[in-house]
Short mmCIF file of the C-alpha atoms (twelve columns), coordinates in Angstrom:
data_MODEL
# 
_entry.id   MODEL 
# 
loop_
_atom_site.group_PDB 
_atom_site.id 
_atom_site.type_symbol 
_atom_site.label_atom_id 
_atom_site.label_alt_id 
_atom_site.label_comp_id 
_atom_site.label_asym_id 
_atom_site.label_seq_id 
_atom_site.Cartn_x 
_atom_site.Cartn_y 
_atom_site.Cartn_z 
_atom_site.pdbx_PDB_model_num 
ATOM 1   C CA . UNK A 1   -49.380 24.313 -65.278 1 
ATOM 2   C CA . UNK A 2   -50.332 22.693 -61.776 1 
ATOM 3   C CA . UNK A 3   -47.947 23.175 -59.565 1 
ATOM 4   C CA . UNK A 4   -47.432 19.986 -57.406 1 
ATOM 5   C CA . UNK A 5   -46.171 19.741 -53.526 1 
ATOM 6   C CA . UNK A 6   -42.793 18.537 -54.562 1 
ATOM 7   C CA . UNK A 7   -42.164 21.258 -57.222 1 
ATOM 8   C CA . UNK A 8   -43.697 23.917 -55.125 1 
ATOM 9   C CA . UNK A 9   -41.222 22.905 -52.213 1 
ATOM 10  C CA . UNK A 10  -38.513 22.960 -54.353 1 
ATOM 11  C CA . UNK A 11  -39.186 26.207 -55.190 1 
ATOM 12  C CA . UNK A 12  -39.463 27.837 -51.936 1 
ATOM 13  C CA . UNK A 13  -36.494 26.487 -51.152 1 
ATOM 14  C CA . UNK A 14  -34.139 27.247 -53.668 1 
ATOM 15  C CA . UNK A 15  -35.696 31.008 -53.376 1 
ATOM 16  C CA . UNK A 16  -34.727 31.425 -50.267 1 
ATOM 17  C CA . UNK A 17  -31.118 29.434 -50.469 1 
ATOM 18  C CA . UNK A 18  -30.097 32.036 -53.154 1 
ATOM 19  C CA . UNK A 19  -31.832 35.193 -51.455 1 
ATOM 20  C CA . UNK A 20  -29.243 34.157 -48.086 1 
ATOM 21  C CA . UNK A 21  -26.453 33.577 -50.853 1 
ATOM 22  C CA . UNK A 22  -27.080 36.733 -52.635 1 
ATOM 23  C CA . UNK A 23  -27.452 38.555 -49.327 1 
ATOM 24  C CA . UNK A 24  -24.335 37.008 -47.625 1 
ATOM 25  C CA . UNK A 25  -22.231 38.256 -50.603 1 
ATOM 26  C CA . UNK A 26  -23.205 42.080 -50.592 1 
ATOM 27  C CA . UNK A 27  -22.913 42.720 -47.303 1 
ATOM 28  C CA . UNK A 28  -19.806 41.010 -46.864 1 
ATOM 29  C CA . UNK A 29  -17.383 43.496 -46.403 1 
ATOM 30  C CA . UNK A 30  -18.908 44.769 -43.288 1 
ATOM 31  C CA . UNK A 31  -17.052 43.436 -40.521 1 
ATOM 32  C CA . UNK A 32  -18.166 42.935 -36.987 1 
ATOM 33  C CA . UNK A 33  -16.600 41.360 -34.088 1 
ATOM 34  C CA . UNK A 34  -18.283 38.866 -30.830 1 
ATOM 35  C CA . UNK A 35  -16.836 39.592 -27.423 1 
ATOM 36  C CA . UNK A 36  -15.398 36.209 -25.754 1 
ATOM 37  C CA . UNK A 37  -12.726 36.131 -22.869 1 
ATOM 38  C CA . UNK A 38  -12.432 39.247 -22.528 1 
ATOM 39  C CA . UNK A 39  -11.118 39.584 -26.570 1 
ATOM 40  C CA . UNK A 40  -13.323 40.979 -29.330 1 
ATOM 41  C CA . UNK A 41  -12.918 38.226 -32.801 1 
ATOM 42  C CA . UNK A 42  -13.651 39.653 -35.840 1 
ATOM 43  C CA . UNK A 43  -15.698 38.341 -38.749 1 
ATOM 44  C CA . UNK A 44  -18.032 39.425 -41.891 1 
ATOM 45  C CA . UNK A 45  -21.541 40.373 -41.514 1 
ATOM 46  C CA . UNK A 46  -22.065 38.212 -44.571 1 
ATOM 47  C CA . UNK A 47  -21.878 35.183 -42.217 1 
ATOM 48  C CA . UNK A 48  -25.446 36.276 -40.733 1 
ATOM 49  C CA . UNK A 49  -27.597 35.031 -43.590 1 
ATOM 50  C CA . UNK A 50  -25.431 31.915 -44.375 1 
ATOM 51  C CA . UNK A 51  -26.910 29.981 -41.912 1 
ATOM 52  C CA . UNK A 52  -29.538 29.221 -44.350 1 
ATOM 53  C CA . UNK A 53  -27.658 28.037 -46.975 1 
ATOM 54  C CA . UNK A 54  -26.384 25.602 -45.343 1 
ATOM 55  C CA . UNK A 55  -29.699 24.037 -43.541 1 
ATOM 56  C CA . UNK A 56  -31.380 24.252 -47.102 1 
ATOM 57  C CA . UNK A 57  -28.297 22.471 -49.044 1 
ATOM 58  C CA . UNK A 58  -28.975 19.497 -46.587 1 
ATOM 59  C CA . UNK A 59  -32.951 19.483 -47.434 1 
ATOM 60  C CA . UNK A 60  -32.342 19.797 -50.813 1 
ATOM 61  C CA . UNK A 61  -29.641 16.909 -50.621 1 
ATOM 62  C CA . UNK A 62  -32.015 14.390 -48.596 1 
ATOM 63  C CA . UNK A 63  -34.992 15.164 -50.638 1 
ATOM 64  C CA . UNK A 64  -33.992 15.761 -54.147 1 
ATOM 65  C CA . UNK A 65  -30.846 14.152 -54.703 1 
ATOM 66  C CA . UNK A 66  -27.002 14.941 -55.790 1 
ATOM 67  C CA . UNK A 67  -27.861 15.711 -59.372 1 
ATOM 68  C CA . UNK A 68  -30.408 18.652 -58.493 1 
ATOM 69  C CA . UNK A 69  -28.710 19.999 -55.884 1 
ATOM 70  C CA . UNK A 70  -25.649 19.884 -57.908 1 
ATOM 71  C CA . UNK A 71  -27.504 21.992 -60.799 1 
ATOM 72  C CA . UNK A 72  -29.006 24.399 -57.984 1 
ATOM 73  C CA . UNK A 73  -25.124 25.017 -56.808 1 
ATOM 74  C CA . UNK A 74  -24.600 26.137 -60.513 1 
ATOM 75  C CA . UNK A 75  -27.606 28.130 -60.568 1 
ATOM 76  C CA . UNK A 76  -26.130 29.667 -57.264 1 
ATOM 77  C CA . UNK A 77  -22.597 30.789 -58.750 1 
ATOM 78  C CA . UNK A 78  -24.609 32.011 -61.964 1 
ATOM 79  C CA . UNK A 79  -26.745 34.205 -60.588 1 
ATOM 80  C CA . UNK A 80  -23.967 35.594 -57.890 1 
ATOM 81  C CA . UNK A 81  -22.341 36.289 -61.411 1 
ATOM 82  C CA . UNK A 82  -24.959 38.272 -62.569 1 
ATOM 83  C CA . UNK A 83  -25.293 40.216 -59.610 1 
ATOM 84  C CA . UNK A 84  -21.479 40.785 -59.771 1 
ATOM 85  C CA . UNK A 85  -21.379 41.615 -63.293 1 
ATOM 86  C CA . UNK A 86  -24.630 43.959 -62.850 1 
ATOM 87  C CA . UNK A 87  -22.652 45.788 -60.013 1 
ATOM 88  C CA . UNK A 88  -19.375 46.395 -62.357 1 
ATOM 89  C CA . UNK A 89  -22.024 47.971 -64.714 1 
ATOM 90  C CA . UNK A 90  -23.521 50.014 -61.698 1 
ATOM 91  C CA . UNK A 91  -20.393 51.303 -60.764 1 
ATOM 92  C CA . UNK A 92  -18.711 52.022 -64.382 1 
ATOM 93  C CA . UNK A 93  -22.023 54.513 -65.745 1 
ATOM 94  C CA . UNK A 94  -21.566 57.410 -65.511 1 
ATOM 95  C CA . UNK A 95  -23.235 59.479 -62.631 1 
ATOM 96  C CA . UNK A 96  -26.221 62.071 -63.256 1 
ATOM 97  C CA . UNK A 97  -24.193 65.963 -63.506 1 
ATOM 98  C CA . UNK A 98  -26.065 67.572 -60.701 1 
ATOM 99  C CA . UNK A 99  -25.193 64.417 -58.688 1 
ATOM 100 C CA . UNK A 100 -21.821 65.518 -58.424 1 
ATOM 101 C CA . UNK A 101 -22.291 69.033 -57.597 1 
ATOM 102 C CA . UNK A 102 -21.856 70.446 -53.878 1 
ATOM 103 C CA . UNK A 103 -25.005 70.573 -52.523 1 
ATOM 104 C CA . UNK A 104 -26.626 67.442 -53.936 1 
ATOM 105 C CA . UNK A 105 -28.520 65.990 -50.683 1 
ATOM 106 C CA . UNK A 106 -29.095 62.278 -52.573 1 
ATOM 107 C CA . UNK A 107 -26.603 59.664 -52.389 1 
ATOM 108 C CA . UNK A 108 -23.308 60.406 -53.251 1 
ATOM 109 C CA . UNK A 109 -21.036 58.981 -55.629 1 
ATOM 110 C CA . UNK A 110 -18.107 57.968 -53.238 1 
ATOM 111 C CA . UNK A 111 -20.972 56.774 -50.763 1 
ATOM 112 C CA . UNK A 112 -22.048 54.184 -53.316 1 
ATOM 113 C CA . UNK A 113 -18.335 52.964 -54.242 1 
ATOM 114 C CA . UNK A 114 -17.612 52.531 -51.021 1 
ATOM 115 C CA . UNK A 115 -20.335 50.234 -50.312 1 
ATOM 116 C CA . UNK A 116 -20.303 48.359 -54.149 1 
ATOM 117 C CA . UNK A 117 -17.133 49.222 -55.724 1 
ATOM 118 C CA . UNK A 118 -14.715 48.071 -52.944 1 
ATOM 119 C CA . UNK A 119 -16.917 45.000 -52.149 1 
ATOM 120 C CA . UNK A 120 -15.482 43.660 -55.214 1 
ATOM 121 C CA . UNK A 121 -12.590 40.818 -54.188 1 
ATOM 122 C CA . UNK A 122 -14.920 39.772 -51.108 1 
ATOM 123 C CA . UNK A 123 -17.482 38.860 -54.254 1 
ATOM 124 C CA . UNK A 124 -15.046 37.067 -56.185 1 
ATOM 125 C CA . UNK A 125 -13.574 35.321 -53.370 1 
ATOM 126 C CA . UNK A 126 -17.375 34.165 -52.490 1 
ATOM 127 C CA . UNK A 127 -18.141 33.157 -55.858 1 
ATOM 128 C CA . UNK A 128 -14.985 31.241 -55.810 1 
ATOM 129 C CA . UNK A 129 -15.498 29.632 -52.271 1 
ATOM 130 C CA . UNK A 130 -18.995 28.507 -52.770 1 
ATOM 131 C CA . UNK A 131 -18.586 26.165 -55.752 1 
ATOM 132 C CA . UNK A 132 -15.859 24.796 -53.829 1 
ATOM 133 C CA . UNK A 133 -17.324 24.021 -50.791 1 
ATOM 134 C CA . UNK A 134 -20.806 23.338 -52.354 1 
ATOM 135 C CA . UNK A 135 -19.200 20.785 -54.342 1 
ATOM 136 C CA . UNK A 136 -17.397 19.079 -51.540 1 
ATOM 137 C CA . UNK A 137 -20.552 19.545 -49.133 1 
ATOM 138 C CA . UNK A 138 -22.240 17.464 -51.806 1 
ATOM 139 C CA . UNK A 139 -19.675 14.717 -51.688 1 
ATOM 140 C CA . UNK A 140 -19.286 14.111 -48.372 1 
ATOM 141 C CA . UNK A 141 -23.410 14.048 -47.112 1 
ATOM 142 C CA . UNK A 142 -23.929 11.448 -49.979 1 
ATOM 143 C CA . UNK A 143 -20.549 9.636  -48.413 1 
ATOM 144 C CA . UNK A 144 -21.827 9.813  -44.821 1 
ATOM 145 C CA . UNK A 145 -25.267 8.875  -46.076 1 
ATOM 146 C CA . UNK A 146 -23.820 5.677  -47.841 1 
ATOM 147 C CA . UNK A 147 -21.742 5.004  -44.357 1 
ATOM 148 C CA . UNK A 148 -25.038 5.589  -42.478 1 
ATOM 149 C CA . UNK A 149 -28.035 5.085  -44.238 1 
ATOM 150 C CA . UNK A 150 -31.092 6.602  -43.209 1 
ATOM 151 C CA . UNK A 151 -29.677 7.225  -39.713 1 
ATOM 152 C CA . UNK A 152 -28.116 9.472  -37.926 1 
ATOM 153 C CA . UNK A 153 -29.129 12.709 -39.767 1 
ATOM 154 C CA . UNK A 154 -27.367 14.785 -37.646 1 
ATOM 155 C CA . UNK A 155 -23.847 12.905 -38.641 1 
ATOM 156 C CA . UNK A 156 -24.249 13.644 -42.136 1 
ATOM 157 C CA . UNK A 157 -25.569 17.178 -41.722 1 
ATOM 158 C CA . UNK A 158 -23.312 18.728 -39.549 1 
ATOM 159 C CA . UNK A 159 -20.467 16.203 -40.918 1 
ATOM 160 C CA . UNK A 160 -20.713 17.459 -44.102 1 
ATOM 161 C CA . UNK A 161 -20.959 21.258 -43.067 1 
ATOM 162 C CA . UNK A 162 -17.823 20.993 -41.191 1 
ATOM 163 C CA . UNK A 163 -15.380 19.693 -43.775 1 
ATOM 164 C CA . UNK A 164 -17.235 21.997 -46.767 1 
ATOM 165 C CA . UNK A 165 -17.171 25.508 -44.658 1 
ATOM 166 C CA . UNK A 166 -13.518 25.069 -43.167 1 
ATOM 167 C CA . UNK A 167 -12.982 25.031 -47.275 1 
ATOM 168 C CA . UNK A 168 -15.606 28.241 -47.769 1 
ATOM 169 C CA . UNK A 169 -13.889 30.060 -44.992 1 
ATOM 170 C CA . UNK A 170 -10.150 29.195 -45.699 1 
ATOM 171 C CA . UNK A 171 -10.850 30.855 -49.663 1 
ATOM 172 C CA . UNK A 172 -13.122 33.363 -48.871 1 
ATOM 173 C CA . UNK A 173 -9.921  35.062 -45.693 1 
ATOM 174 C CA . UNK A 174 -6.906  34.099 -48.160 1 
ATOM 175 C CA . UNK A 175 -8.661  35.515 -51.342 1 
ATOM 176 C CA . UNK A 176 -11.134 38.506 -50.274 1 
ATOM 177 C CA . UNK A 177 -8.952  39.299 -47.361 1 
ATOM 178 C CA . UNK A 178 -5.555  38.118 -47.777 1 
ATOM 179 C CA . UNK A 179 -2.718  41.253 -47.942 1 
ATOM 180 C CA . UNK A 180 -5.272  43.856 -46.432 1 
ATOM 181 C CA . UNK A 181 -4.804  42.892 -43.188 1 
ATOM 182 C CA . UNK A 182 -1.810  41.406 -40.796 1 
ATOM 183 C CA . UNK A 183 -1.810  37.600 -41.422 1 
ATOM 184 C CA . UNK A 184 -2.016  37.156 -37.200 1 
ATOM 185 C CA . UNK A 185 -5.697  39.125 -37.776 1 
ATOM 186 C CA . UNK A 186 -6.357  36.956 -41.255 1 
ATOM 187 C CA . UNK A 187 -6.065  33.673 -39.352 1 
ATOM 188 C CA . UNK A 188 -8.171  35.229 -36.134 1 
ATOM 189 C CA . UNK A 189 -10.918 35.776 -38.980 1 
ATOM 190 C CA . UNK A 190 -10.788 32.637 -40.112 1 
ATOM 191 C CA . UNK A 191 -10.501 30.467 -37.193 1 
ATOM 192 C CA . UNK A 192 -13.492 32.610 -35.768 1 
ATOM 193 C CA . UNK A 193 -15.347 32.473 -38.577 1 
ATOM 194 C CA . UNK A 194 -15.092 28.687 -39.114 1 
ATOM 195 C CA . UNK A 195 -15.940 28.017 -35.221 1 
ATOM 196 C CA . UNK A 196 -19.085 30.092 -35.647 1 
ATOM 197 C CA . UNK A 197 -20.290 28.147 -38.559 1 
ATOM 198 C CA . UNK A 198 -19.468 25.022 -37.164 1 
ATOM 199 C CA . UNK A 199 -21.514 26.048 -33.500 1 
ATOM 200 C CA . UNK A 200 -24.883 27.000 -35.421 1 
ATOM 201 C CA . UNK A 201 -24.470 23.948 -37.312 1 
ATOM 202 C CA . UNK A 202 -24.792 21.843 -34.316 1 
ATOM 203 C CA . UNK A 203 -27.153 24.574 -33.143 1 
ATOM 204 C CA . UNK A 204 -29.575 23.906 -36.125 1 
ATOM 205 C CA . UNK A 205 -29.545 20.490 -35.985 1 
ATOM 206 C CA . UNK A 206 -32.893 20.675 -34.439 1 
ATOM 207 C CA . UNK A 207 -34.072 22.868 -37.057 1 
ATOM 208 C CA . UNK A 208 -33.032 20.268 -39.507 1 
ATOM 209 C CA . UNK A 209 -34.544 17.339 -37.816 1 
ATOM 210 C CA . UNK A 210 -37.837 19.561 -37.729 1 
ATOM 211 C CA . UNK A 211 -38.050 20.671 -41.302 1 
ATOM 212 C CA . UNK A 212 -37.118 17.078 -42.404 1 
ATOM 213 C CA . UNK A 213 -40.039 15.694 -40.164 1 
ATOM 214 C CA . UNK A 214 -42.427 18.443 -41.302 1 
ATOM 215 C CA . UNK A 215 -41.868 17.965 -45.153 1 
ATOM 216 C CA . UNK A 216 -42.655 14.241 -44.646 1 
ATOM 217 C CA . UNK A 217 -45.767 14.787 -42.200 1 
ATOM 218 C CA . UNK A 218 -46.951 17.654 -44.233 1 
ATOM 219 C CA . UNK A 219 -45.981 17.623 -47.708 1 
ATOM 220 C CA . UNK A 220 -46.253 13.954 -47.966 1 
ATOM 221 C CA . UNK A 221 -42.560 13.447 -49.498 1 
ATOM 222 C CA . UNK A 222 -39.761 11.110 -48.129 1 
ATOM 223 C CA . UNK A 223 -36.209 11.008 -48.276 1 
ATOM 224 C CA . UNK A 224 -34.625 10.141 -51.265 1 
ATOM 225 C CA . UNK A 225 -33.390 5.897  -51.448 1 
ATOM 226 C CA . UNK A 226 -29.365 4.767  -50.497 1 
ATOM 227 C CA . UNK A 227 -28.502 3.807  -53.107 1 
ATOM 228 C CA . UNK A 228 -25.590 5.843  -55.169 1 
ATOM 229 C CA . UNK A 229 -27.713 7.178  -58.137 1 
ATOM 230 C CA . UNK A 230 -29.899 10.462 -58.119 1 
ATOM 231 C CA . UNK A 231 -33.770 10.154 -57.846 1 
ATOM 232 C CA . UNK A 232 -35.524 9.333  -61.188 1 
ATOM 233 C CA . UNK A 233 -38.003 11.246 -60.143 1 
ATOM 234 C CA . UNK A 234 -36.039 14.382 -60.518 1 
ATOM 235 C CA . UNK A 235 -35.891 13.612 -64.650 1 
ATOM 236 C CA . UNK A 236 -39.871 13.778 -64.036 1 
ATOM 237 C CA . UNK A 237 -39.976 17.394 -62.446 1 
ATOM 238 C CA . UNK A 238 -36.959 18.506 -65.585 1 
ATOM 239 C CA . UNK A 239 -39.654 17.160 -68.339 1 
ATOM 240 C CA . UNK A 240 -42.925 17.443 -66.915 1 
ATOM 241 C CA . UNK A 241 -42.700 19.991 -63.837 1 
ATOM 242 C CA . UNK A 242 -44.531 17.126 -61.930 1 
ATOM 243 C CA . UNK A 243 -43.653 13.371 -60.653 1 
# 
């Protein structure tokens, strides 16, 4: 099968939205801090590659329409399933005898739970937060697109980012975090958290405005039309894996 430029686009960037999901989610528990005022805020190292997401959730959304990015969100939670189930699995076997024995120089069991095993709620609580604010990042570009129309990219880009991550943040503190730490240091991760994804939203506006303009110039595809229906052209790629 001939792959066309549409399809092969698609592909690309679904590949690397769930590679930055995927990513995001296992090194999660990690947490870091940023130095501002004199104060050190903390926050996961799983925000790093989450960036992404949400610049390819807005391509995806102007290009191809609520009803495939709606079926890549479930793609999204079913392979962050997998690769939560597939941990459980990693974690229950049981280790190779000499790897238990003083002296082994290879990695070591409690190495390996510490890093997988206790990672666990921060996976659920992603899995959890992501359809959530997937869902409701979906709504609200195809709202603001409605308002706006073809304008005014940036409104329904960053618009829709900022309501669907103050939802991702909020569930992923209260559920992955919530009862580990002091609630004062819960809500300092959150509120830090959320500000940071809302300042590299604005921050990749550009980026957005640039991929959008390069995907038109280059792989000769526009934006999808205003009205409130998904692209019939998306039926075309499900039956035919071309237009």
């Amino acid at each position: 099968m001939k792959l066309d430029a549409r399809l092969t686009l698609f592909m690309t960037l679904v590949g690397v939205f769930l590679t930055s999901l995927l990513l995001g989610n296992l090194i999660a528990g990690k947490l870091t801090y940023i130095p501002l005022f004199g104060n050190d805020y903390a926050l996961s190292v799983g925000e790093i590659p989450f960036p992404l997401t949400f610049i390819l959730t807005d391509i995806l959304n102007e290009f191809y329409g609520r009803k495939v990015v709606r079926r890549v969100t479930l793609i999204g939670l079913a392979m962050t399933g997998m690769a939560f189930v597939m941990i459980q699995i990693a974690v229950a076997v049981a280790w190779y005898p000499p790897a238990l024995e003083e002296g082994w120089t290879g990695l070591q069991p409690a190495e390996f739970d510490a890093v997988f095993a206790s990672a666990t709620r921060i996976q659920f609580a992603s899995m959890c937060a992501f359809m959530a604010s997937q869902l409701i990042d979906i709504t609200a570009f195809f709202f603001l697109k409605r308002v706006t129309g073809n304008r005014m990219l940036w409104l329904r880009a960053t618009g829709s980012t900022a309501i669907s991550q103050l939802v991702d943040t909020t569930l992923v503190g209260v559920i992955g975090w919530g009862g580990l730490m002091p609630y004062p240091a819960l809500f300092e991760i959150i509120v830090t958290t959320y500000l940071l994804k809302l300042g590299v939203a604005v921050l990749m506006t550009p980026v957005i405005y640039a991929l959008h303009a390069g995907i038109e110039k280059w792989w000769k595809l526009a934006p999808l039309p205003l009205e409130g229906r998904d692209d019939p052209r998306d039926d075309a790629v499900d039956a035919r894996g071309q237009p």
